[in-house]
C-alpha positions, -999 to +999 in steps of 0.1 A: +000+000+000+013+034-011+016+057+020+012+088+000-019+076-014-034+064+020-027+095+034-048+115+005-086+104-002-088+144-017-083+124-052-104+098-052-131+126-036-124+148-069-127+121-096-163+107-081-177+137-081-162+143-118-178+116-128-211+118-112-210+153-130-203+138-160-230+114-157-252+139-145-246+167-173-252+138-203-283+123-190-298+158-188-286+161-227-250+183-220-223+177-242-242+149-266-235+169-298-197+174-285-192+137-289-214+137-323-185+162-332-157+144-321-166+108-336-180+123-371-146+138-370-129+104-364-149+081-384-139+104-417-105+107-409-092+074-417-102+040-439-116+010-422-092-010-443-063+012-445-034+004-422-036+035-399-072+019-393-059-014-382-027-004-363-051+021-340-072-015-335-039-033-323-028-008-301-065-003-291-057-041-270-036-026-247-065-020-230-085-057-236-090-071-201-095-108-212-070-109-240-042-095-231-044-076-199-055-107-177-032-131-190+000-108-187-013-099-149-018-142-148+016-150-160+031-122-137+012-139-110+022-172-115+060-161-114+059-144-085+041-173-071+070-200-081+099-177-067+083-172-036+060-197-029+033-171-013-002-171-015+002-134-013+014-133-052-022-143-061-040-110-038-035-084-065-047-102-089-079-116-074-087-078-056-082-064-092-104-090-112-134-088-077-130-048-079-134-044-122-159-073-127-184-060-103-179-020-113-169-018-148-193-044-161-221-034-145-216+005-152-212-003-188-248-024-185-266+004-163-261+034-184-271+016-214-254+040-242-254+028-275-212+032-296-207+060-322-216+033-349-248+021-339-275+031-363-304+036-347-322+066-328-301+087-303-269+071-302-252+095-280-277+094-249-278+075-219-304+049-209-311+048-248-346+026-252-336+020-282-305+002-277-303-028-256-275-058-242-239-057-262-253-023-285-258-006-252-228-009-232-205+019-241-205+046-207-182+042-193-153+027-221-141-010-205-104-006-224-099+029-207-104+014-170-089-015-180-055+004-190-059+024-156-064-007-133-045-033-149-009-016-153-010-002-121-014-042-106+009-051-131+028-026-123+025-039-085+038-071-096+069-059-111+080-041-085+067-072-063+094-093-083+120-069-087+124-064-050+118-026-050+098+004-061+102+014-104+116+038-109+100+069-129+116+055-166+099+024-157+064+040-138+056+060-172+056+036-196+038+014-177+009+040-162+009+065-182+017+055-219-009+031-220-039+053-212-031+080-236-026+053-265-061+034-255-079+069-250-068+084-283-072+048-303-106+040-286-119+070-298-105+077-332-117+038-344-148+047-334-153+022-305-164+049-277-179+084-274-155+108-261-169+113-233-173+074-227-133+077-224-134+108-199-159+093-174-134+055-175-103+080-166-120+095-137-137+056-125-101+043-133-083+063-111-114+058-084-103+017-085-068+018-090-062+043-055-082+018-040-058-010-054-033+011-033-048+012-004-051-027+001-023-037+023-016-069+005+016-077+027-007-075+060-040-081+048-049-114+075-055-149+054-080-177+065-068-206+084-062-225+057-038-202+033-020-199+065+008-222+052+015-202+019+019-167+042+054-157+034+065-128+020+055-122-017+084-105-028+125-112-040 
């Protein structure tokens, strides 16, 4: 657990109510022909076969929770688990799958916003009746949040293996990088409203300071981990 960000909560105050603004200023109609702006502008700016197209899709998965993100976070896991022989290697990733499949998901089904590319009635507004199940799941974007949460436990891990704290050559391109190149992509293909991608940064950064705030070195274990509890690190 980071104690600079258990001594702050200021942060995670600021980007709740951000996005409960958000929220709030689109259902009541706010900024809906913004994002009609923003993805007409994207969807005419590029070919759906061309390779600028297709190489904004690929870096687009750096934000995929089940095909990429997971499985990296896994493999990390796994290797932490063989050199140390902890049950404590597995905590970050189990409190990072619990926290995103019961807040991401569920947003995403709540709001029930239809994607730039549906083609039906009032595409940009929330709780559209005219969109339903996988056409109505775009507020906030998945692949944003994803990027947010994810690094930062994979990030965790490294640091867990390497025996110390990255440094900030190492802390950028793993938590920073990433969200810039999902935000930009996610938009410009055409995948997410703008404003789809704002309201995932501020829910992001809401999950991933309470990542930080777990003390996974501490936390107590049931009775029955009790003879994996050794330190999960080098």
């Amino acid at each position: 657990m980071s104690n600079k960000i258990a001594r702050s909560w200021w942060p995670d105050a600021a980007a709740l109510a951000a996005f409960v603004a958000l929220t709030v200023a689109l259902a009541r109609g706010h900024l809906l022909d913004f994002d009609r702006r923003v993805a007409a502008w994207a969807l005419t700016q590029h070919d759906s076969a061309g390779p600028v197209y297709w190489t904004a899709r690929v870096f687009n998965y750096l934000g995929q929770g089940g095909s990429l993100l997971m499985p990296v976070t896994i493999l990390l896991t796994g290797l932490l688990f063989w050199r140390t022989r902890s049950v404590r290697a597995v905590l970050p990733f189990a409190a990072t799958f619990v926290l995103t499949y019961f807040t991401i998901g569920p947003a995403k089904i709540f709001f029930d916003r239809a994607a730039p590319r549906f083609e039906g009635p009032d595409p940009t507004m929330l709780f559209n009746p005219h969109a339903s199940g996988t056409l109505a799941m775009s507020y906030p974007s998945g692949h944003v949040a994803n990027s947010i949460v994810w690094f930062g436990t994979i990030a965790l891990l490294l640091s867990m293996l390497r025996g110390r704290d990255l440094s900030r050559r190492e802390w950028i391109p793993l938590r920073v990088l990433p969200v810039v190149i999902v935000f930009v992509t996610t938009v410009y293909t055409g995948f997410h409203w703008v404003t789809d991608s704002v309201a995932a940064l501020f829910l992001g950064l809401i999950l991933t300071r309470l990542l930080a705030r777990i003390p996974f070195a501490s936390i107590p274990l049931p009775r029955a981990a009790q003879r994996w509890d050794r330190p999960a690190h080098r």
